[in-house]
Every structure is written in C-alpha cells, then in structure tokens.
C-alpha positions as CSV (number, residue, x, y, z in Angstrom):
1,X,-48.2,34.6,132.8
2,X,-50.7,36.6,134.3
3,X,-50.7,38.7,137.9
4,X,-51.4,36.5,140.8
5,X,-53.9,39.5,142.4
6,X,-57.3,37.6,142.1
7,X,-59.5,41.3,141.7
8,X,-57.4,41.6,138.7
9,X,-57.4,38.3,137.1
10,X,-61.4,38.3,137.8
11,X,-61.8,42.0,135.9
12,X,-59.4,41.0,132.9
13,X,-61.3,38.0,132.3
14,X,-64.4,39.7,132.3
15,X,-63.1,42.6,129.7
16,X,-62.0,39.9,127.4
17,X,-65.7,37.6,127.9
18,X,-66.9,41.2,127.1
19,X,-65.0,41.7,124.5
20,X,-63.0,44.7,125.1
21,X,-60.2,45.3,122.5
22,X,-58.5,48.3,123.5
23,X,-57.2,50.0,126.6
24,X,-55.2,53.2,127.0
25,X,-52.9,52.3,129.8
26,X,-50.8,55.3,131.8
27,X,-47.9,54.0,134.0
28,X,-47.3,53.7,137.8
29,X,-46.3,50.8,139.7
30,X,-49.7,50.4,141.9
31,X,-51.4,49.8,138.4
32,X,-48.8,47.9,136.9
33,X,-50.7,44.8,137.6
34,X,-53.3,45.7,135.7
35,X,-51.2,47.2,133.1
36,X,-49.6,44.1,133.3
37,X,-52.5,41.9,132.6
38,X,-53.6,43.9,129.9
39,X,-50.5,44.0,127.8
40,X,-50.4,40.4,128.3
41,X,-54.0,39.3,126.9
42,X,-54.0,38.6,123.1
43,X,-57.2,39.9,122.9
44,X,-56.8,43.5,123.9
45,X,-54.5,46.1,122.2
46,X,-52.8,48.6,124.6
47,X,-51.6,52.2,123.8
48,X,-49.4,53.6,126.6
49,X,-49.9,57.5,127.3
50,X,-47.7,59.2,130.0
51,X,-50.1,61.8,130.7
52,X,-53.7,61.0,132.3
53,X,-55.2,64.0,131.4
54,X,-54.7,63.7,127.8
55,X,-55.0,59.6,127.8
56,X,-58.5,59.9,128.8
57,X,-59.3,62.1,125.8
58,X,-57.4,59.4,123.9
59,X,-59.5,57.2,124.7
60,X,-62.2,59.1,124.3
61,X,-61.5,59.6,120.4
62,X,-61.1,56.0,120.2
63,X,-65.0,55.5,121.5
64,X,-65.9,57.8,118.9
65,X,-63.6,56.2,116.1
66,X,-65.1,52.5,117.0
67,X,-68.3,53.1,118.4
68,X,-66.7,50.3,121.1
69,X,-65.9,50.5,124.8
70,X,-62.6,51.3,125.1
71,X,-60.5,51.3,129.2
72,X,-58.4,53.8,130.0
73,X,-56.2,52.5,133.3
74,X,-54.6,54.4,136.0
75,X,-52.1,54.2,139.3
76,X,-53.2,55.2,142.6
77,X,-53.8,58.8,143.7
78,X,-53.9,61.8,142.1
79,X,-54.2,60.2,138.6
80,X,-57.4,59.2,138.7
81,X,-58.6,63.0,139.3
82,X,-57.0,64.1,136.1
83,X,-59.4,61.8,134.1
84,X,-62.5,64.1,135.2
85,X,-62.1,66.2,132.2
86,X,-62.6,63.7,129.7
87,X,-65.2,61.5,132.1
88,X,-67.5,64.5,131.9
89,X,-67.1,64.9,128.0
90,X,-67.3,60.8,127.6
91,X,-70.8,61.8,130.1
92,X,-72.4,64.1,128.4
93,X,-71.4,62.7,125.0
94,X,-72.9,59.5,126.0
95,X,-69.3,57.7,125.2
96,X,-68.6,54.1,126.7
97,X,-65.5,54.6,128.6
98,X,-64.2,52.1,131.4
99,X,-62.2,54.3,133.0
100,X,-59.6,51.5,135.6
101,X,-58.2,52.8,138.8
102,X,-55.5,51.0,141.2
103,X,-56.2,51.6,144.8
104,X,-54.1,51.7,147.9
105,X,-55.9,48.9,150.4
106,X,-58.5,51.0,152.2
107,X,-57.0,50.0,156.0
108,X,-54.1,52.8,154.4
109,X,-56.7,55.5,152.7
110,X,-56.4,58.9,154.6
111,X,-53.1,57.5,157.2
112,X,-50.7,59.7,155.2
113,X,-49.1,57.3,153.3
114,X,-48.0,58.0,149.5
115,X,-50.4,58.5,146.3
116,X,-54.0,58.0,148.8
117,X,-56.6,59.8,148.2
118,X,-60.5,58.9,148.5
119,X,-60.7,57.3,145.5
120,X,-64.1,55.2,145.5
121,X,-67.1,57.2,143.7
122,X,-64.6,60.4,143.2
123,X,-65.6,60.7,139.8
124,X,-69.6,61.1,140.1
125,X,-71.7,62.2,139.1
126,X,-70.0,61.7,135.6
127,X,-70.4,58.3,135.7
128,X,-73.1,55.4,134.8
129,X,-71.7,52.9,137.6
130,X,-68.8,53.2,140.4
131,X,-67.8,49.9,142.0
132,X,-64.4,49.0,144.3
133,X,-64.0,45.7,143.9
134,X,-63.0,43.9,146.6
135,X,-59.7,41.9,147.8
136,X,-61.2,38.6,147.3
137,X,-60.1,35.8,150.4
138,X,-63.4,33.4,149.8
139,X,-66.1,32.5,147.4
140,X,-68.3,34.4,148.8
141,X,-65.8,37.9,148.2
142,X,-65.3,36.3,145.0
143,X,-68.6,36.0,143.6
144,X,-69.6,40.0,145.2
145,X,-66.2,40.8,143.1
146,X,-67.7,38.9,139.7
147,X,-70.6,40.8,140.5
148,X,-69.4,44.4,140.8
149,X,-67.2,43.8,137.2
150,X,-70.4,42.4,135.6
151,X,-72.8,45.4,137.1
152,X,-69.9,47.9,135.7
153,X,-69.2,46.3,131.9
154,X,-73.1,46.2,131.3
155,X,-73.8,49.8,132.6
156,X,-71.3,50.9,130.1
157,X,-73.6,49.8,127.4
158,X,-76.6,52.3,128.8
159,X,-77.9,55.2,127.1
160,X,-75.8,54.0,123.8
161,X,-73.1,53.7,126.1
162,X,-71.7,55.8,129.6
163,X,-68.8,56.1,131.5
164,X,-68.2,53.7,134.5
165,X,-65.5,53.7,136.8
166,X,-64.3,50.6,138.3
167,X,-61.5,51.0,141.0
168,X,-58.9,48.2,142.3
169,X,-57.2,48.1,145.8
170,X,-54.1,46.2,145.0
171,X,-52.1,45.0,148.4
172,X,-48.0,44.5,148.1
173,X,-46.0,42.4,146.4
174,X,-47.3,44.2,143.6
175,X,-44.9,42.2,141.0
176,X,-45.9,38.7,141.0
177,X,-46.6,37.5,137.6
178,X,-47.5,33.5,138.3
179,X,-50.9,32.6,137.2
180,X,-50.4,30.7,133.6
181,X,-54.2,31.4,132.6
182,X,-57.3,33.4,133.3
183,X,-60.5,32.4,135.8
184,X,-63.2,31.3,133.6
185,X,-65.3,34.0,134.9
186,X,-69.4,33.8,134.6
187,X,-70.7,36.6,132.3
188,X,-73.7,38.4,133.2
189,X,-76.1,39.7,130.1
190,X,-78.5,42.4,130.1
191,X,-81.1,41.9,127.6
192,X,-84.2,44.6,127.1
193,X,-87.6,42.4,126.8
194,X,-90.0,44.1,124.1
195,X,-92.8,42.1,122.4
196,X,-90.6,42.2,119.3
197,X,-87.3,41.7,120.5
198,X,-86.0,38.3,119.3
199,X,-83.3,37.4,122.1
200,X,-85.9,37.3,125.3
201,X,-88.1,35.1,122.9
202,X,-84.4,32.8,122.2
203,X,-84.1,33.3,126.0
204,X,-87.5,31.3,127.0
205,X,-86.7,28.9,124.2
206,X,-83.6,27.8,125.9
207,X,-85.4,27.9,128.9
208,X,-87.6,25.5,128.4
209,X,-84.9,23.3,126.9
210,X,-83.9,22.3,130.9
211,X,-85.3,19.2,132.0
212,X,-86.0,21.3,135.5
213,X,-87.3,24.6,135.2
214,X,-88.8,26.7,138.0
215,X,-90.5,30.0,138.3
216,X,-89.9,32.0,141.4
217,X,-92.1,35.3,141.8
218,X,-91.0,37.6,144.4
219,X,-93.5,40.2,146.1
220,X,-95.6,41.8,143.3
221,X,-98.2,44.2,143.9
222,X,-101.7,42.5,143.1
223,X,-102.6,44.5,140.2
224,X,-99.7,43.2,138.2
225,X,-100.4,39.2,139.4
226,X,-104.0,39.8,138.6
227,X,-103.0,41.0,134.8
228,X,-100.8,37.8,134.4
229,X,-103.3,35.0,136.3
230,X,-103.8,33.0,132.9
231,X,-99.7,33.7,132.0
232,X,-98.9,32.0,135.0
233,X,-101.4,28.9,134.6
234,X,-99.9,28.7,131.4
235,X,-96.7,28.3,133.2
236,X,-97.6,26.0,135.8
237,X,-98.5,23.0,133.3
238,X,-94.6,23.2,132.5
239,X,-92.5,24.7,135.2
240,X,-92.6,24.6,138.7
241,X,-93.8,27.8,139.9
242,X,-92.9,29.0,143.5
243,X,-95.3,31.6,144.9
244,X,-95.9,33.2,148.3
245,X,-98.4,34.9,149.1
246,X,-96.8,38.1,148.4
247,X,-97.6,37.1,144.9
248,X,-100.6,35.4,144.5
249,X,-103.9,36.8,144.2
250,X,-105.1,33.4,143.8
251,X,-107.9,32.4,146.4
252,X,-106.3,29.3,147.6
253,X,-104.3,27.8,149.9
254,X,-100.5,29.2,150.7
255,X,-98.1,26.8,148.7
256,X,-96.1,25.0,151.2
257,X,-92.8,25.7,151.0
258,X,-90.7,25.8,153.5
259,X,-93.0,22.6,154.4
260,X,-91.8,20.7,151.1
261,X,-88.1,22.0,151.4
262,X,-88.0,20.4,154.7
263,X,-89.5,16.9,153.0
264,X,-87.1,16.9,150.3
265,X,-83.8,17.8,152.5
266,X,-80.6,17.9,150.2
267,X,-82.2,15.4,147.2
268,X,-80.9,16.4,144.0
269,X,-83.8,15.4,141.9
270,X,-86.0,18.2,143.8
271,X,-83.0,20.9,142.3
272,X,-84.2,23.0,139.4
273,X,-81.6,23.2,136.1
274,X,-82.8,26.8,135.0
275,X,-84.8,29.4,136.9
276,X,-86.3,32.9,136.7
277,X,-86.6,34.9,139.4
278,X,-89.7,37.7,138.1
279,X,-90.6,40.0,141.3
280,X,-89.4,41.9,144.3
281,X,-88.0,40.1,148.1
282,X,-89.7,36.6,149.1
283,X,-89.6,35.8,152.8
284,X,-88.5,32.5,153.0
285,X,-85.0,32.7,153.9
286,X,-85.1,28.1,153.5
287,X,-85.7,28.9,149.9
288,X,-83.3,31.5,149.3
289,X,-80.7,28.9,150.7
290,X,-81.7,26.2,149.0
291,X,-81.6,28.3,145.4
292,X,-78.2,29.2,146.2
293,X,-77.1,25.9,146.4
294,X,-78.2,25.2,142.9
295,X,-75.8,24.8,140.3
296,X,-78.1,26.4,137.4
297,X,-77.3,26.2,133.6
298,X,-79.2,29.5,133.1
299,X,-80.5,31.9,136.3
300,X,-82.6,34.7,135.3
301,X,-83.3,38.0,137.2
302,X,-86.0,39.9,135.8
303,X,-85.3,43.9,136.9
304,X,-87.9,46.5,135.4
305,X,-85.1,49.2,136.3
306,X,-82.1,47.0,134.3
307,X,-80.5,46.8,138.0
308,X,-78.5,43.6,139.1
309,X,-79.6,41.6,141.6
310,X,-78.0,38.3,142.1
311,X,-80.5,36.4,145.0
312,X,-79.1,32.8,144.2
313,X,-75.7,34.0,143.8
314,X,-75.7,32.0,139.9
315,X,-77.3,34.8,137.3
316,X,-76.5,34.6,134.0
317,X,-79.0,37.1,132.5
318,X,-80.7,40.2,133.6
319,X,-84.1,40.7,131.4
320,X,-84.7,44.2,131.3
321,X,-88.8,44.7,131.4
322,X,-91.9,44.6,133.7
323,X,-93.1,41.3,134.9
324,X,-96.2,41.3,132.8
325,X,-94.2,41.4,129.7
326,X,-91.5,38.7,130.4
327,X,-94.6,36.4,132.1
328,X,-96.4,36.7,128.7
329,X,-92.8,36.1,126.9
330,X,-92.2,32.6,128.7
331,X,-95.9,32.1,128.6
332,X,-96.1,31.8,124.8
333,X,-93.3,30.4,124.9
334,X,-94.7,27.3,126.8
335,X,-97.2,26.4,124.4
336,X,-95.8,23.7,122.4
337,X,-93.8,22.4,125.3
338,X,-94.5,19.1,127.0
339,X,-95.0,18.6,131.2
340,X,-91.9,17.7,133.0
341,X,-91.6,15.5,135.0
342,X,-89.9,17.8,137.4
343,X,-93.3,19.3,137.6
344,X,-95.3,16.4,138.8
345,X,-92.6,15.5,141.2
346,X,-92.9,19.2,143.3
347,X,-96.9,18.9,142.8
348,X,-96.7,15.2,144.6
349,X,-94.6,17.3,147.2
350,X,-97.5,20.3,147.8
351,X,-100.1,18.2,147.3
352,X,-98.2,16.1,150.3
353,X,-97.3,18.8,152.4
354,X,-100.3,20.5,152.0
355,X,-102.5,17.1,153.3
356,X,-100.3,17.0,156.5
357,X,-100.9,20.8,157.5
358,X,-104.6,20.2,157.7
359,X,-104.0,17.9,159.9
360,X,-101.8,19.8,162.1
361,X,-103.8,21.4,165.5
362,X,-101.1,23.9,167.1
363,X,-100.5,24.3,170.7
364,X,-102.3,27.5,172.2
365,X,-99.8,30.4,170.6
366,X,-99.2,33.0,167.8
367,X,-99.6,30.3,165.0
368,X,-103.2,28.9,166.2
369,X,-104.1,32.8,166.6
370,X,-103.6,33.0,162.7
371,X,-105.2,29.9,161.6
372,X,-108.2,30.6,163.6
373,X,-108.4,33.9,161.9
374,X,-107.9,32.4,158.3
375,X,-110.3,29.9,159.1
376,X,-113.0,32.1,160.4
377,X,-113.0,34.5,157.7
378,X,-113.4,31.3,155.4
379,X,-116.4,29.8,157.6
380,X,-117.5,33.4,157.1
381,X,-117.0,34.1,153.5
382,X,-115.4,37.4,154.4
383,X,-113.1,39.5,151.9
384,X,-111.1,41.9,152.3
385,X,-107.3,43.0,152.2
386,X,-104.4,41.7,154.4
387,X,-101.8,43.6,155.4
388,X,-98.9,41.9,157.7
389,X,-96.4,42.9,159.5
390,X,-92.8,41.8,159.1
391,X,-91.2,39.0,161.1
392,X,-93.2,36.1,162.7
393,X,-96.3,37.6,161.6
394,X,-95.6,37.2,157.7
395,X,-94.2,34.1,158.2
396,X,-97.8,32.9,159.9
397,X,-99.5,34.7,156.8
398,X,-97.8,32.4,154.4
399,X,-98.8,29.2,156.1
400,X,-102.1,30.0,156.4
401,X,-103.5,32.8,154.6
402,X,-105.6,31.6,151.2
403,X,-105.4,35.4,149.6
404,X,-102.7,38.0,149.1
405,X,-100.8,39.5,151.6
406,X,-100.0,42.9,151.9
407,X,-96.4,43.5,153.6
408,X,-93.8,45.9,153.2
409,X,-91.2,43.5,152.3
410,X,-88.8,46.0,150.6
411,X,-86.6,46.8,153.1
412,X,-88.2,44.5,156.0
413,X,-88.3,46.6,159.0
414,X,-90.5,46.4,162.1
415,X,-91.4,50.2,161.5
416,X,-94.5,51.5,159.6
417,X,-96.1,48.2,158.9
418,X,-99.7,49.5,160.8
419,X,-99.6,53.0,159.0
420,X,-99.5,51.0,155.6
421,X,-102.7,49.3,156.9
422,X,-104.1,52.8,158.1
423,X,-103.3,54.5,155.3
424,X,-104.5,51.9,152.6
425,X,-107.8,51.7,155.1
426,X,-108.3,55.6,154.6
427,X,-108.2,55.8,151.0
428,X,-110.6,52.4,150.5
429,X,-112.8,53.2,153.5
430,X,-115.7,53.0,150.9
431,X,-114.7,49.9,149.0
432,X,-113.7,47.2,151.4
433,X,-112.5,46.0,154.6
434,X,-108.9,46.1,155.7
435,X,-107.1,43.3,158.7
436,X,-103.6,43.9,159.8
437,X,-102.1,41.1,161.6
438,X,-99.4,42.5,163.7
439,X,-96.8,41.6,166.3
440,X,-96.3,43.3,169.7
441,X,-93.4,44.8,168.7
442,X,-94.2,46.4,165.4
443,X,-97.3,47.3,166.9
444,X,-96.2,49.7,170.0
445,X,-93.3,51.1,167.6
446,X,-95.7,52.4,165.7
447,X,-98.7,52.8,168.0
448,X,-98.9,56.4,166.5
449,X,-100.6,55.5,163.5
450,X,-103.9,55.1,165.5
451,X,-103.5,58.8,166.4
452,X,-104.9,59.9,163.5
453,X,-108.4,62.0,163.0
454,X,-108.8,60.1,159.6
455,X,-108.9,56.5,161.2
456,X,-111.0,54.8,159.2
457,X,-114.1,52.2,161.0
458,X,-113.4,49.3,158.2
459,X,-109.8,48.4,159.7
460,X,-109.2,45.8,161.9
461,X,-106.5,44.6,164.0
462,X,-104.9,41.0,165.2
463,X,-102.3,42.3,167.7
464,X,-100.3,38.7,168.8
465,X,-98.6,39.7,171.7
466,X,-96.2,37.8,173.5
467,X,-93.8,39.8,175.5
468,X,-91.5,40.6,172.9
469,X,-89.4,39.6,170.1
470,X,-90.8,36.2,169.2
471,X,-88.5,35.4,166.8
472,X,-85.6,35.5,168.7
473,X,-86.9,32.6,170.3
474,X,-86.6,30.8,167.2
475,X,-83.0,31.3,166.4
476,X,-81.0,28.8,167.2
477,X,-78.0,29.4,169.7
478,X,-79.3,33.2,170.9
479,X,-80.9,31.2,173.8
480,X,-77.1,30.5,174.9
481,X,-76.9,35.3,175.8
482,X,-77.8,36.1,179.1
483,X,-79.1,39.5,177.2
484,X,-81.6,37.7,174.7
485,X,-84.7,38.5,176.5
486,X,-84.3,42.1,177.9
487,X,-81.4,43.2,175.8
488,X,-82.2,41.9,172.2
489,X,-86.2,40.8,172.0
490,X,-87.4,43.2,173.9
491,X,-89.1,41.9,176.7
492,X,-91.8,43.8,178.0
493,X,-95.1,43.6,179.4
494,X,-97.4,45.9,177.8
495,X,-100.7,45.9,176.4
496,X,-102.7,47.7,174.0
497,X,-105.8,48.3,175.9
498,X,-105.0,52.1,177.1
499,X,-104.2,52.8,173.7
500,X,-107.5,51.4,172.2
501,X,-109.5,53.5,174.6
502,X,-107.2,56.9,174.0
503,X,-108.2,56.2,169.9
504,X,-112.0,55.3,170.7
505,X,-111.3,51.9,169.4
506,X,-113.5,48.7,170.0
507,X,-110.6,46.8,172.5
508,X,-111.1,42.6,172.6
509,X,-108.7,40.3,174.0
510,X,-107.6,36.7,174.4
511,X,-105.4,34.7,176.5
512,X,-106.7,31.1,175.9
513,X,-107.8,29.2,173.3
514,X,-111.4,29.4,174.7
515,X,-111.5,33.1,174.4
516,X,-109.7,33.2,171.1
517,X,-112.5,31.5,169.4
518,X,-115.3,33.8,171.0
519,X,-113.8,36.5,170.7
520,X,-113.3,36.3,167.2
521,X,-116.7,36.3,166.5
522,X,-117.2,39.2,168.2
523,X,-113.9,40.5,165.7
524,X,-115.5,39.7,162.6
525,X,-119.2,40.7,163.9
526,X,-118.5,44.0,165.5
527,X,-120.7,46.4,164.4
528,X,-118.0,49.7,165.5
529,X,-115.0,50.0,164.4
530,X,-112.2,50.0,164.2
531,X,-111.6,47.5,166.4
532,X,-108.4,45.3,167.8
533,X,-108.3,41.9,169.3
534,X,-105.0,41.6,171.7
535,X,-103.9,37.7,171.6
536,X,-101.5,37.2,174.6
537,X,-99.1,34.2,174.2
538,X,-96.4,33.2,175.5
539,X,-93.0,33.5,173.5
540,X,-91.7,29.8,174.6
541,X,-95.1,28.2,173.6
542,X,-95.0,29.9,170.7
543,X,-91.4,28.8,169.9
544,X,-92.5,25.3,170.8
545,X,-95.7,25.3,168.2
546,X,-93.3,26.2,165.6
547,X,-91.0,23.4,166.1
548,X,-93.9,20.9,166.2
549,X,-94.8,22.2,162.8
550,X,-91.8,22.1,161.1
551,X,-91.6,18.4,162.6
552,X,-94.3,16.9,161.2
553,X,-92.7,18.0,157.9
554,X,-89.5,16.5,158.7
C-alpha cells in the first residue's frame, strides 16, 4: 500500500513512468512518506544513508557508475542544506541527480515551528529546475502538480543530465499508508527536432494517424510565417489549421474563430483528436477554453527554448526546435496522407462564418471604426504594417484585419503598445508606412511616446476612444460593482487633441458615422504626417455592437 498524500503518489508515479531505478533515501519522519513510497515500488531500489551530506555524494557515484538519474530524498529543514556540496559537484559535473525534499506546509514556514526553513529554490543556482509541488485539493492543483514533476524529470536529462531539486510540503497525519495502487500519471516527453532526428519524424507519423488533427500557431513574428507559407498550405489540405492574425502573413481575410466556436457550441465532432500548438500566446481566450476541454490522444507544444508550456492543460510531448523546422517536419510528413474529413467539416464552418460577417453592418462604435478602416485601406490598395494594441483593439484586428498584425502579445499589458509602433515607424521610415490602432487607455498611458524628436511622418494613428475601459463593459457580472466605471475601467473624459498639437501632429476626429467615413479619407490622404484620427464612442454602444455580433453567430 502506498501513502495516501496525493503530491507524493503523483511524483512516485512519474519516477517509475520515467524510469528511475534507484534512490538514496536519508531518514526523518516529514520524508517518511516519500521514503515510504519508494521502498514500496518494485521498480526502484533504495539504499538508506543516515548522513545527508555524504548520501548525496552517494548518489552522486551512483550517476557516474550508471550514467542514470538517480534521487537522493530528504526530511524537512536543515537536511536539505547539507546536500549543497554534492549538488554543486553533480552541477558542474553535469550529473543527473533528483535531489527530493519534504516540506513543512508553507502557512508554518518562518512561525518558529520545528525543522522550517525557506526551503523552495534554496539550492540554486546549482540546479537545472526547482519546483514545490503543490498540496493538490482539485484537478486543476492536480494537473499544475503533474506539471511541475514532468518540467523537473525532463530538465534532469539537459546538458547530458543536471541536478533538479523537487521539494514536497507534506501536511499531518504523516503515516497513512492506504492507497492500494499508483495514479496513472500522464508523462510528458521532450524530444529535440533536427532534420535527421528519427523520433520527431515517428512523431508526425503518429500524428497524422488521428482521424482529427489540428494545427494551432500562436503569435509568430512574420519573418518566420513568411519562410513556412508553402509548409503550412501543405498542412491545410490535411489538418485543420487555426490562425490569427498574429500568425498569418497571408493577405486574406481573418479566420473566424471565435465566430465558428460559437456555431458549433459543445459538438463533439468539431473536437480535434491530436493537436500541435507551434508559436507564442493567441488571443482568443473561446479557443483556449474550448482546447482544454479536449480529451487529446497526443497534444504537442513546440518550445524553441525546450521550456514547458502546457496551454490545453493535455501535453504529451514538448518538441524541442524552431517553428520552421517542426512546420517542415509535419509538412513532409503530410504528403502521402489523405484529406480528412475533419478538415472539410471546419472549412464548411469558415466558409459559413465568414459569409455571415459580410453581411454584418455594426451599430455606430469601436467595431464599425475598425472595419471602416480595413475596408478603406482595401478600396485603396494601401500596404503597410499594423501594429495593435492589447485588449478590444486586437480583438477588432482579428475580425477584420486581412494582413498581419503586430501586437505585443507576450505579456499582454496596456503599456508600450504605441512606442512599439514608434519605434518600428523610426527604424522603417524609408521603407513603408506604419497604422497603430489603439484604445483610449493604452493610448494616454503611454502618450509619451509621441514626445520624441525622432517621430517619424509615415506613422499613423486610430485612437478609439470611448471613455474608458471598454472591455469591462463586456464582462459579464462586473456591471453588478458600483466601482466598475470610475474605479476599475477608468472612466474619463479626455481627448487627444492637446497632445496632437504639443507633437505638431496632423489631429482628425470623429464622433458619428458620417464623419468617420470623411475623415478617413482625409487619414489615408494626408499629405503631413504623422497624423491621428480620435474616434469617440460610447462604451455601452460599443458593448452593444459586440453582442449583436457574436449573435448573428449564435
């Protein structure tokens, strides 16, 4: 019989999936769950040594005897510090030790009670990976727990192996010994994709094999979509790709999404049975949901950097290795392999969604603002580069914007998103226009980018303001705060014209349909720059207009 603490059943299943055959185990009582486990598993072979200090140079000459991973497990306290010896030699030897620390609950760290220390990360920088796993009390703590093991036992492996510490809080009773078997715990692999290397190829294979694959590509810059355009077409014909316009340099119109997500509501056939996941964020937070309810026989992360990141909450393997290279992997891949059926299903679904969004006229607001301004520069044959700001702004962008967007997506803040547009407008002020489409917020928090002696005359901005935080008039249940408007979106009532004229900027604004089409002309025509077009909405209407949209979907 096994412990009945979950963090510990989770971990031991994981060492034996990852095949782990010996552990150096020193005694305690706050371990002796662990300890406890370990003995226990027919699978691992456990050599007891009183002394920590020497038991982790034990271990250590086991590494080197078996070229193998090999734990070395400790109580609470002061034991763990007398591993750092023999975690700097295992470091700088490059020796794949898993070094396993019980923890006192971290609501009793520092409150004088017996064997606590500060335990989490006190052994870097002499280690690959530090994780605490957590007390699990949901699925949700459960899967970030299967996680953290996962992220620790393949980080072992780098460098021809490192040291990683993994460390356990472990709440009283300590000595219940119930649990008849193991979790079957999902096992996360990380593979390195090289042209030559025969498992990503085995990989894509597989792949392939699912009667539902999809392709989702996260934010790329367009450089690296450009240099895979035919890879992906090669991909389409077989598997349903799912692109924003963070990652598509394609000139055509945004895929609709969110649109067909809200057509196809909870129907199972829509559901994909593999996916890869190639990229950085996406916005859509409908998709991300919808992924995670998935129940995928193989989920694929592709991380340059070898990093985990589990989006969908289902990975199974992280391919180590730039998008280009796994794109042209799955790509050849995909020759021989017929259409699915799963693919002309979700191309009925765009093709459908995207006929009723030309037929959708929006209410006066935010969203006509951005369709206008699409459309114009298409009745205009314009070019030139896009760069959004986060929020309802990107959102817009990916309904109606036919080329790539620009959008600083990693982190997803309101800050710098019109210096990105300056600054990229600087350094191509030769080469091409530049159009930032940004809200009122964004825009006034960082109003000081336009106090700058290099502005450049081939940027342009769409400032759509409406008072405030538009957004958080389309989150359902805020309306019920007293403090939404003032307190949380930021209401406000001020305009960039004072600005524009400080800056010696071309200053046109709008607050009707009427003058939103005029004066767009005059945006695209000016012949000074830079210039900025202020679109004032109101937030309700341009709640409202979003609802209507999502509607007609519905």
């Amino acid at each position: 019989m096994y412990s009945n603490k979950e963090n510990v059943n989770i971990l031991t299943a994981l060492l034996v999936k990852g095949q782990i055959k010996k552990a150096v185990v020193c005694p305690g009582s706050r371990n002796s769950p662990i300890v406890h486990n370990l003995c226990t598993c027919p699978d691992i072979e456990c050599y007891p040594v009183t002394d920590e200090r020497s038991a982790g140079f034990v271990a250590l000459g086991m590494t080197l005897a078996d070229n193998e991973p090999v734990i070395v497990c400790v109580t609470s306290g002061s034991a763990l510090l007398n591993l750092a010896p023999a975690v700097a030699e295992a470091y700088y030897q490059n020796r794949p030790l898993i070094i396993i620390s019980a923890d006192r609950p971290a609501q009793w760290i520092d409150q004088k009670d017996g064997q606590t220390i500060q335990q989490h990360r006190a052994l870097e920088p002499n280690v690959r990976k530090s994780v605490t796993l957590p007390e699990p009390h949901n699925n949700e703590e459960r899967w970030y727990c299967n996680r953290l093991v996962n992220e620790a036992l393949n980080a072992v492996h780098i460098n021809d192996g490192s040291p990683v510490h993994i460390n356990i809080p472990i709440s009283e009773p300590l000595f219940e010994y119930n649990v008849p078997q193991l979790p079957d715990e999902r096992n996360i692999s990380l593979l390195p994709a090289t042209t030559n290397d025969i498992c990503v190829y085995e990989i894509a294979a597989k792949f392939f094999c699912g009667k539902k694959p999809m392709v989702v590509l996260g934010q790329m810059i367009p450089e690296v979509v450009g240099n895979s355009l035919e890879a992906i077409d090669a991909l389409k014909r077989v598997a349903v790709v799912i692109q924003e316009k963070l990652s598509d340099d394609d000139i055509k119109p945004a895929q609709p999404i969110d649109e067909v997500l809200k057509m196809i509501g909870e129907k199972e056939a829509y559901r994909p049975d593999n996916i890869i996941y190639i990229g950085g964020t996406i916005v859509s937070k409908q998709l991300r949901q919808f992924l995670r309810k998935c129940k995928c026989d193989m989920s694929i992360v592709v991380s340059e950097s070898g990093e985990f990141c589990d989006t969908f909450m289902h990975v199974t393997n992280i391919i180590q290795g730039t998008p280009e290279d796994v794109i042209g992997v799955f790509a050849n891949e995909s020759e021989d392999v017929k259409k699915k059926d799963f693919v002309t299903l979700w191309n009925k679904a765009f093709d459908k969604a995207l006929a009723i969004r030309k037929t959708i006229k929006p209410r006066f607001s935010q969203m006509l603002a951005v369709k206008a301004f699409h459309e114009k520069m298409r009745e205009e044959a314009l070019d030139g580069e896009f760069f959004y700001a986060n929020s309802s702004a990107v959102r817009l962008g990916n309904i109606f914007s036919d080329q790539y967007i620009y959008v600083n997506r990693g982190v997803n803040g309101i800050e710098g998103s019109l210096s990105t547009a300056v600054g990229y407008a600087i350094a191509q002020q030769e080469e091409e226009d530049v159009y930032c489409v940004i809200g009122d917020l964004s825009f006034f928090y960082d109003q000081n980018a336009l106090w700058n002696e290099s502005l450049s005359p081939n940027l342009s901005i769409l400032l759509l303001n409406n008072g405030g935080g538009g957004i958080f008039h389309q989150l359902p249940g805020l309306e019920r705060s007293p403090y939404r408007n003032n307190a949380i979106a930021a209401q406000h009532t001020s305009s960039a014209e004072g600005i524009c004229q400080t800056h010696d900027i071309v200053y046109l604004s709008a607050r009707n349909e009427k003058e939103l089409y005029e004066n767009l002309n005059k945006f695209f025509n000016s012949e000074e720059g830079p210039v900025l077009m202020e679109v004032f909405t109101n937030a309700e209407d341009d709640a409202q207009a979003v609802k209507d949209y999502d509607k007609a979907f519905k």
